[in-house]
N, C-alpha and C positions, 0 to 999 in steps of 0.2 A: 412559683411558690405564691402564695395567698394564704399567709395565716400559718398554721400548721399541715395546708394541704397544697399538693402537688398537681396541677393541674393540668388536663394532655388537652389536647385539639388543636384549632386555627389559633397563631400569635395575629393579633391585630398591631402588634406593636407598643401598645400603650402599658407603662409603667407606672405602677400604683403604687403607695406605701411608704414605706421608712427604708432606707439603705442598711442595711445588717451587716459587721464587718462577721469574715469569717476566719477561722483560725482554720491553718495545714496544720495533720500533725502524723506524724508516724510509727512505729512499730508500737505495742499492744500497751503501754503505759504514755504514749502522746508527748512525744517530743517533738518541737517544731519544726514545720518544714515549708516547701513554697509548693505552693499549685504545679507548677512545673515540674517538681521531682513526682509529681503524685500523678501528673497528665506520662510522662514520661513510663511509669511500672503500668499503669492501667488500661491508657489506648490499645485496641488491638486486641484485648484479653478476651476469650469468650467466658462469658457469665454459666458458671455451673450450678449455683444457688442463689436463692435472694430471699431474704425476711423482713417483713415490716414488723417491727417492733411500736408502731405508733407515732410517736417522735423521731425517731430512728430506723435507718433503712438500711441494710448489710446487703452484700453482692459477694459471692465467693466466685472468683474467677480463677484460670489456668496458672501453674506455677504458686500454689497454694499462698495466693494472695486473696487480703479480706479489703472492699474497698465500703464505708463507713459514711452517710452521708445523714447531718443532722443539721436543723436549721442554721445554726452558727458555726458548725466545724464540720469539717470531711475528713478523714481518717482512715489509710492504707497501712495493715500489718501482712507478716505474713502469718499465718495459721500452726506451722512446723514444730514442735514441741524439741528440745526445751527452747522453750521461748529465749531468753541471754543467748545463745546461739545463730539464731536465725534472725536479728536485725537488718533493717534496713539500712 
């Protein structure tokens, strides 16, 4: 990451910038979670959608999960309506 942008190619290894803490958070109103419950539902998943919203990057993956990635927070709901049902 650089700024608001996402950068692909060679890591040279060098780390630039401000440390940004990040918040985990889960199902569609963002209650907190850890990295770990969120590497846990998402590893493995194949990616059947994905949107950039700008600031915001959405991945809709297998098992109608949405995995949600924004400078400061990452964010996995699942999609299944009604929503109060389908908690993570």
């Amino acid at each position: 990451m650089k700024g608001k942008r996402i950068e692909f190619g060679h890591d040279d290894g060098t780390v630039e910038g401000e440390s940004v803490a990040l918040r985990y958070e889960k199902n569609f109103h963002g209650q907190p979670c850890s990295l770990d419950f969120i590497r846990k539902l998402v590893v493995g998943q194949a990616v059947t959608s994905a949107g950039d919203w700008g600031d915001r990057f959405e991945f809709g993956l297998t098992d109608d999960l949405m995995l949600a990635i924004e400078p400061d927070r990452r964010q996995v709901y699942r999609t299944r309506n009604p929503i109060d049902q389908n908690l993570l």
